[in-house]
BAVEXKE-606694 format. One record per residue: x, y, z of N, C-alpha, C, O in turn; residue in one letter. Coordinates in pm, whole numbers, plus 50000, padded with zeros to 5 digits. Each point is the difference from the previous one (the first is absolute). Layout:
! BAVEXKE-606694
XYZXYZXYZXYZA...
! end
This chain:
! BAVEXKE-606694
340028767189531498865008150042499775011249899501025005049951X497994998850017499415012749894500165010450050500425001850114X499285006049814500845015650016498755004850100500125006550104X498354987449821499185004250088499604998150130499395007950072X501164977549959500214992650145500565008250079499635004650108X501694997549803500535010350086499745012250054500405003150112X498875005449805499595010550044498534995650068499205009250010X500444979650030498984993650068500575007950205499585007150092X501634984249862500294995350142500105011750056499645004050111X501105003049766500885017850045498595005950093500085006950102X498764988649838498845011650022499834995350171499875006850102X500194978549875499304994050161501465005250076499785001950119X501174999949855500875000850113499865015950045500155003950116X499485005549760499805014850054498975002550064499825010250065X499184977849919498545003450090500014996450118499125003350080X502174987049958500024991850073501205009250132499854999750122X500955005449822500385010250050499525015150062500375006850096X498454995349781499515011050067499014998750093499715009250076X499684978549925499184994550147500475002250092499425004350099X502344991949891500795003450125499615015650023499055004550064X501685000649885500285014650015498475004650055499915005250112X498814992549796498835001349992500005002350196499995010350067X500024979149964499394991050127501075010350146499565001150115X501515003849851500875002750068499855016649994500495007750082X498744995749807500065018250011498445000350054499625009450070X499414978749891499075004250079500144997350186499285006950072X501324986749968500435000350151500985012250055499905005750110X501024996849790500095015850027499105014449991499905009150082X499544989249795499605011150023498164999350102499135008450021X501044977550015498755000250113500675003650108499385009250054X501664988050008500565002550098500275015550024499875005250110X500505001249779500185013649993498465005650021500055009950074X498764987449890499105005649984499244997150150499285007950060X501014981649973499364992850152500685014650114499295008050061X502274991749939500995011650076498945013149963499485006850089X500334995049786498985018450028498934992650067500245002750118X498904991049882498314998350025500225002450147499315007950064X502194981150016500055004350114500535010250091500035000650123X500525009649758500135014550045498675009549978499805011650036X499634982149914498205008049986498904991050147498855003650026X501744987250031499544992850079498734992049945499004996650063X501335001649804498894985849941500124991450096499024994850053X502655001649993500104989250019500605002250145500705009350040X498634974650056500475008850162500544986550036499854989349942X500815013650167500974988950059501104999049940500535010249957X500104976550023501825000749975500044998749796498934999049939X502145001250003499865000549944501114991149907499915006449895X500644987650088501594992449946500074997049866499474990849937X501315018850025500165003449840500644987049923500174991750090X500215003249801500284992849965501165002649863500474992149918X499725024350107500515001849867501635000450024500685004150094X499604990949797501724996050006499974983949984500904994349938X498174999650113500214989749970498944989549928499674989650056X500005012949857498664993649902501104989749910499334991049950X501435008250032500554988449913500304990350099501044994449967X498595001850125500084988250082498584993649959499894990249927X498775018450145498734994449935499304997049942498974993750023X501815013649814499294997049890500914987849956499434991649931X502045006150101500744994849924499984983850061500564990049955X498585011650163499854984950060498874995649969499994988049972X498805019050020498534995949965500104997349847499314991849939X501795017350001499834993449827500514986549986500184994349893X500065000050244500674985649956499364990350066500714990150020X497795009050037498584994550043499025000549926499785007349903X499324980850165498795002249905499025006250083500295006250102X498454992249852499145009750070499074993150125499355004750093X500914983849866499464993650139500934998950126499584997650113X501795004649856501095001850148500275005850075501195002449978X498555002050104499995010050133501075007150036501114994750007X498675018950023500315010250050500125003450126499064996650072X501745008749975499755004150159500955009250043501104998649947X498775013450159500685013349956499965002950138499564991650079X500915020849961500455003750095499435011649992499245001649904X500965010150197498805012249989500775011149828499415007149919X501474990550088500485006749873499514994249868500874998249914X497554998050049499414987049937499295008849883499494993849907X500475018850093499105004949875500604992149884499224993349931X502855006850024500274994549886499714988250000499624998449884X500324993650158500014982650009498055002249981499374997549898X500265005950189498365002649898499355002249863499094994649936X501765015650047500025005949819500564993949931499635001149883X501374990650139500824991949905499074989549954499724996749884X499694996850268499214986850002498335002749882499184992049956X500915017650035498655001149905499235008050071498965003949949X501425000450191498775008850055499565014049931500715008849951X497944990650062499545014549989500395010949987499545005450101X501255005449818500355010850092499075009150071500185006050106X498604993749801498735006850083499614996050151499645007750089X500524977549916499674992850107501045005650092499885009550077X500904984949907501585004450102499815015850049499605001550115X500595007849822499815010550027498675003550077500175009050082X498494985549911499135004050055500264995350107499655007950087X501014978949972499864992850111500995012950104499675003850113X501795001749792501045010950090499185012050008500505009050067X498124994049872499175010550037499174993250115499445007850077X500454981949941499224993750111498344996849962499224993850072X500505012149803498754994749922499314985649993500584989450024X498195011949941498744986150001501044991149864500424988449993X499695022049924500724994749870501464993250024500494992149919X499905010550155501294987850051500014991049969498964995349954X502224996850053500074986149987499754991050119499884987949983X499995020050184499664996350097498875008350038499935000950123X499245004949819498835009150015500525011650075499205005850074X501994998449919500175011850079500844994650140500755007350066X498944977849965500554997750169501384997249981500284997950118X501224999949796500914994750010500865012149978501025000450069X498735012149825501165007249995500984998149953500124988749951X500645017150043501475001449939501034988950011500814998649909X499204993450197500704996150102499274979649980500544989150020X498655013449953499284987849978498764996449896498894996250037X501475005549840499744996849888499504985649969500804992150049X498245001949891499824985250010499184996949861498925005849988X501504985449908499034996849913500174988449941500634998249896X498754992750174500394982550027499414999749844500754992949933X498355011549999499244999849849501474997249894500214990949920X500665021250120501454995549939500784991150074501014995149948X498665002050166501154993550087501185012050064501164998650041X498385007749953501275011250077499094997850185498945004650041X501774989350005499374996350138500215009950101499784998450120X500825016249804500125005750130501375011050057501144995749983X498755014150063501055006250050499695000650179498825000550036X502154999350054500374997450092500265012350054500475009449936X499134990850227501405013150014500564999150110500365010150061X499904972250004501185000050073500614994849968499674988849963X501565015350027501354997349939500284981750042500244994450107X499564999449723500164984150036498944996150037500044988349962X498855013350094498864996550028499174991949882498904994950015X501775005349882499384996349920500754986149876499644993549902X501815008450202500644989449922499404983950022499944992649902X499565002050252499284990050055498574998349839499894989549936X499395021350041499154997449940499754993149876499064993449954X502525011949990500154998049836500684986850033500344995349891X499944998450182500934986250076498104994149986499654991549919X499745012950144498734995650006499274992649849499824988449963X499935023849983499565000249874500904989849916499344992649926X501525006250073500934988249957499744986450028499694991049921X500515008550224499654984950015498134997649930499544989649954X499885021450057498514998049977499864989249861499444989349974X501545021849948500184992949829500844987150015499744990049932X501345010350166500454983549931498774991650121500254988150022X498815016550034499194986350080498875002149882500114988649956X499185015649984499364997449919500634992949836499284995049913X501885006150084500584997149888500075005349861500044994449890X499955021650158500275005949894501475002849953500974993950046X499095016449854501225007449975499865009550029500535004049897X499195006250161499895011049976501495003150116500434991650080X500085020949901501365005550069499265016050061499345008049933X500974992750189499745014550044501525004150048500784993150065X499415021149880500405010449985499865009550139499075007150037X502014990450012500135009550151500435012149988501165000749958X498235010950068501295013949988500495002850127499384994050088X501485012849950500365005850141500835007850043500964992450013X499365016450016501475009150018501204991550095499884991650089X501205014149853501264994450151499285003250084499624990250063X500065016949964499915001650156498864986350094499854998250121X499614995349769499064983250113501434994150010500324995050107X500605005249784500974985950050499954999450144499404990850056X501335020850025500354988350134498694998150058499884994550110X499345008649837498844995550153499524981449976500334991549918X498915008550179499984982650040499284996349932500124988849950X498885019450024498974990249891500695000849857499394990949944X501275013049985500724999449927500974989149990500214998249880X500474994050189500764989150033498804989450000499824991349915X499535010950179498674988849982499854995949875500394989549948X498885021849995499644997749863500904991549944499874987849989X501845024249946500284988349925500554983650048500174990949919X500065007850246500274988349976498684987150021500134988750047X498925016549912498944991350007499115006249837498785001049981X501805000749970500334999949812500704989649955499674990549928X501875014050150500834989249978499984985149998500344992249911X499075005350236500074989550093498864990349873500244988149980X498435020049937498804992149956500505001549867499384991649934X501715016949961500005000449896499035008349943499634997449885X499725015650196498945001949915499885013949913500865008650020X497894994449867500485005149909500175015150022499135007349953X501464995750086500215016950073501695007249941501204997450010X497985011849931501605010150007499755011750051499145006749944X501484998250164500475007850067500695011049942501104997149953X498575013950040500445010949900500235010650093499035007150028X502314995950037500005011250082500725010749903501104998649946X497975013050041500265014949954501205004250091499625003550112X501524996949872501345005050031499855015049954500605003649898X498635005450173500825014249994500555004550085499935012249995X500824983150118501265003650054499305010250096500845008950020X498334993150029499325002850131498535001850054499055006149951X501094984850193498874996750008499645011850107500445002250113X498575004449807499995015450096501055007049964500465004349894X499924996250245501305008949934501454992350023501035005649963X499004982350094500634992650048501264993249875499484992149922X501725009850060500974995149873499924982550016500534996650106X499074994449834499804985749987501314995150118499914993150102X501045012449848501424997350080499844998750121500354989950061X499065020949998499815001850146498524996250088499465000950110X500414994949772498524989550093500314982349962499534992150081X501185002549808500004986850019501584995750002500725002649904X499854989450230501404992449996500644997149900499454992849916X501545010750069500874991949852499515001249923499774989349943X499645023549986499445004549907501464996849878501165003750012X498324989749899500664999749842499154996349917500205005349891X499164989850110498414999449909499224991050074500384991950085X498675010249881498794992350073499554993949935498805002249981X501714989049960500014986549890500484986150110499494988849994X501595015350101500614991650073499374998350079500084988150029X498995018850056498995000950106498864989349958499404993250084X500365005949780498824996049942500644985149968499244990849971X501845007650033500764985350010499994992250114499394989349994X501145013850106499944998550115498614990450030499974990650079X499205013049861498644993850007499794992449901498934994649972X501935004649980499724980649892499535008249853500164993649896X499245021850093499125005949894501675001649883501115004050035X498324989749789501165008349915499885016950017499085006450050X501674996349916499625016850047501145002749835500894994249938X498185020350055500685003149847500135018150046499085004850067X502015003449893500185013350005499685009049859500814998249910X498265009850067499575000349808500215018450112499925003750117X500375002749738499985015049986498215007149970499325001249898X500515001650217498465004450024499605012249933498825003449995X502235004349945499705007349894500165000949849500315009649930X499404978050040500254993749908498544991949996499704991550084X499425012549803498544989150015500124991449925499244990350004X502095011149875500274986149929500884993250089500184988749956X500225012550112500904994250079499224991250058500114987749989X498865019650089499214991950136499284991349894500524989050020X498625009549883499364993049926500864985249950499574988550007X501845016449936500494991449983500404988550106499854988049977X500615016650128499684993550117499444993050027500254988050006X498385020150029498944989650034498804989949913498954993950020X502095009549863499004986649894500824987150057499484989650041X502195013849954500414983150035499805000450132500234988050018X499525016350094499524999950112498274995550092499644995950110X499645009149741498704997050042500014983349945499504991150070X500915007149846500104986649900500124987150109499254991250041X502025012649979500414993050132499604999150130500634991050055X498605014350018499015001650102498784994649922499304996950097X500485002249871498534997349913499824985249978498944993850001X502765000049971499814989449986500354989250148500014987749993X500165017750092499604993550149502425001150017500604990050037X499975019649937501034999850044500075013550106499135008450026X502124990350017499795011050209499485013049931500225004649888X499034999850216499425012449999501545013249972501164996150012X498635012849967500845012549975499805009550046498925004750035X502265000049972500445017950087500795009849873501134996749965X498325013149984500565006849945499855012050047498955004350046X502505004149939500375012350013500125008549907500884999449915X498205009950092499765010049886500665011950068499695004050112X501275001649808500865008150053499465014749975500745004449912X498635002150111499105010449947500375012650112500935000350082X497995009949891500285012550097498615010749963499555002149887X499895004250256499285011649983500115007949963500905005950060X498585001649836500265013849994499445009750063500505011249999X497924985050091499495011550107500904995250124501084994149999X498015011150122500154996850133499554983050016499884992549903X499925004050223499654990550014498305002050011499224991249964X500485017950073498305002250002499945013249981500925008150003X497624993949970500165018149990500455010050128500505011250003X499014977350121500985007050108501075005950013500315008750081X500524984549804501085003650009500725005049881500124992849901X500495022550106500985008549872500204989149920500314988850039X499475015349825500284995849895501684992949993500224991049919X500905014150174501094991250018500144999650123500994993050022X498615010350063499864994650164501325010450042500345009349928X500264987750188501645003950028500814987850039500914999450084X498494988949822501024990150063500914998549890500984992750012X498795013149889500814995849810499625017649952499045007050035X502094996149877500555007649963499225002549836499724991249919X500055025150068499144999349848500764995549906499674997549884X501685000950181500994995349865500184985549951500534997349893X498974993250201499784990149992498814993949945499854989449938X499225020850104498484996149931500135004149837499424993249915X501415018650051500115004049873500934991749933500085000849878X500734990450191500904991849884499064984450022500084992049906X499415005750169498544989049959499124999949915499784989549941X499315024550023499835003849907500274999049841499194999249907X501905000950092500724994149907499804984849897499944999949877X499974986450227499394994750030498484995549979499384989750025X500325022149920498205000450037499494988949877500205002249880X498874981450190499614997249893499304999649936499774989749937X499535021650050499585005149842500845002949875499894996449883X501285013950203501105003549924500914986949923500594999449893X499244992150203500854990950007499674991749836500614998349895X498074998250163499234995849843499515005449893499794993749896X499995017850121499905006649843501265005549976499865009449922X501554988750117501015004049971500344986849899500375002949886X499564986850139499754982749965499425000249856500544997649892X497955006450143499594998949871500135011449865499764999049880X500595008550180500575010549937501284998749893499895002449880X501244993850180501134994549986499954986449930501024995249950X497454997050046499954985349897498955004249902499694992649906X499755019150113499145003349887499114995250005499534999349887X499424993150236499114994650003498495014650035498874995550021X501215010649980499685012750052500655016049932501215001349984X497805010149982500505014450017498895004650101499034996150066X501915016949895498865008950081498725002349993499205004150084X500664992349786498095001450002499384989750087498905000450055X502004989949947499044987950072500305004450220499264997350095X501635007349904500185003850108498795010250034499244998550096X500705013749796498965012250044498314994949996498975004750048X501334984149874498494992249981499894993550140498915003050049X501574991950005500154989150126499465011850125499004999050071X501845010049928500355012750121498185004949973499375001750104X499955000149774498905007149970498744990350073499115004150075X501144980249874499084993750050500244999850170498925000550059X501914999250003500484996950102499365009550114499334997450100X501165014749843499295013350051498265001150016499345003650098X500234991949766498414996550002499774987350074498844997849964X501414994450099499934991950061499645001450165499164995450079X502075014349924500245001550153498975011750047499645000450117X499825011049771499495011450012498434988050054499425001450108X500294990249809498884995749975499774990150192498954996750055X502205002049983499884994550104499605007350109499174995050076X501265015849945500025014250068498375001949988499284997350096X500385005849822498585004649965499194985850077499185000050092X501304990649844498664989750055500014998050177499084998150079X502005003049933500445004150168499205009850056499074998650079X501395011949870499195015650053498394996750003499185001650090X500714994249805498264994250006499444990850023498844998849961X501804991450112499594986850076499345008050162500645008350065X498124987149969499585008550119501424987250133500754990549979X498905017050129500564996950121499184988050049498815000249968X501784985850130498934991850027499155005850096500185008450087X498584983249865498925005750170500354998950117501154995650004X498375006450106500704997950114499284985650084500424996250109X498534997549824499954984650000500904991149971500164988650043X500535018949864501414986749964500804999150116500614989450014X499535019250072500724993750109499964987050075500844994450070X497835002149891499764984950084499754991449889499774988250026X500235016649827500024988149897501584992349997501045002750060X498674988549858501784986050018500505000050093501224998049994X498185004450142500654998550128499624988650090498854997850038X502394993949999499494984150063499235002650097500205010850057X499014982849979499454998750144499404982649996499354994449911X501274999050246499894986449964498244995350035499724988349974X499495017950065498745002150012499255013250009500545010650029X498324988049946499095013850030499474998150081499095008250013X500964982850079499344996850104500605001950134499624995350108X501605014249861500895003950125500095012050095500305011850011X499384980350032499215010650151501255004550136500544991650072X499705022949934500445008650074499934999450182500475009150067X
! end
């Protein structure tokens, strides 16, 4: 290989890296910026931060294509932004704006932009695992390839539709991986003390016929690496998958709730921290020389103009009329009489 090849590849692997990083500081620092708007009350109703754990969503969507589906749980802004969404859009929709990605009607909590295939955030717990089981069989009865991408916290494992799901994944072979975000409490609840025989929840995901794989969720080369031989293999009609991304919050669980709640200790949140993968990866590229600091302060500059620019188009998206209340709403006739 030539010296110049080489410094070919060097270039695609630093660009290719800083996409990561790119993709993962803009879901932080939206998340950070979303937390003020809803201390200024831009933003009303619940709110579920996503920060602490962005190397699960960027590091699984970098290993899909763009026609494969998404599907999220109410903690869905990162799995949105990763997927290609808007940030203008996204943000106008958590201001409740015409400019939304749901015109203002879905919020924070339920995000939707089938245009990318991100089908959606949820906000009952598991409610949404049946769907992506759905969306699956949809693709192998038409005879595609395509693989959808489930997110979900511990806390759906024990519930029933969750078992459903995967053993009627299992039972059809179909192309679904199951991606539960492991941050070790659901609410405020320690994983331990909400699911039996807690030792990983890899075994749970066996039990049901699914391979199940355990990857370090703060780690976005980690999760990527993962899920390239993982998507490969689902893709090509072998059992659907359960992976455990071992990750952790760094807010509360919603803005409802203190930044460390009183169920975990600041000392615990500060040695997670640690951890943090951003840190995690520009410590990486740092240490291989694929990256300095200019390219970091360049990234942080665009990133910032990005998110400022989202804010603004938000603030100035008007509110819907109050006709939209009865627009996209079923009714099985108009001819139905009282």
């Amino acid at each position: 290989m030539s010296h110049s090849a080489i410094r070919h590849n060097d270039r695609v692997r630093q660009d290719d890296l800083l996409v990561l990083y790119r993709q993962m500081l803009l879901i932080r620092r939206f998340e950070e910026k979303s937390a003020e708007m809803y201390a200024l009350a831009k933003i009303a109703g619940f709110l579920h931060l996503y920060i602490g754990e962005e190397a699960v969503a960027v590091g699984a969507i970098a290993a899909i294509r763009p026609d494969d589906y998404v599907i999220s749980a109410y903690r869905d802004h990162g799995h949105c932004l990763a997927k290609g969404s808007d940030p203008k859009k996204v943000m106008a929709e958590l201001f409740g704006k015409v400019g939304g990605l749901c015109k203002g009607k879905g919020g924070s909590m339920h995000l939707v932009d089938a245009e990318r295939r991100f089908m959606g955030g949820y906000a009952i717990v598991g409610g949404h695992l049946p769907l992506a089981t759905g969306l699956a069989f949809a693709s192998q009865y038409q005879k595609g390839d395509q693989v959808v991408l489930c997110f979900f916290g511990e806390g759906a494992v024990p519930s029933g539709q969750a078992h459903e799901a995967f053993n009627l994944a299992a039972l059809w072979k179909l192309p679904v991986i199951f991606i539960c975000e492991n941050n070790r409490y659901g609410m405020g609840t320690p994983v331990q003390r909400a699911v039996a025989l807690y030792a990983n929840l890899t075994d749970k995901a066996r039990s049901h016929g699914l391979d199940a794989t355990q990857v370090d969720g703060m780690d976005v080369l980690a999760v990527r690496e993962v899920m390239h031989k993982i998507v490969d293999q689902v893709r090509q009609g072998q059992a659907p998958h359960f992976i455990e991304a071992v990750t952790y919050r760094f807010m509360g669980h919603s803005m409802a709730d203190p930044a460390h709640g009183h169920y975990r200790s600041k000392e615990e949140v500060a040695q997670e921290r640690q951890r943090d993968p951003l840190r995690v990866l520009k410590q990486t590229m740092l240490e291989k020389q694929t990256a300095d600091e200019d390219d970091f302060k360049r990234v942080e500059h665009e990133v910032s103009d990005e998110v400022a620019a989202a804010v603004k188009f938000a603030d100035e998206s008007p509110f819907p009329p109050k006709d939209e209340l009865y627009a996209d709403v079923y009714s099985p006739s108009s001819s139905v009489t009282t």
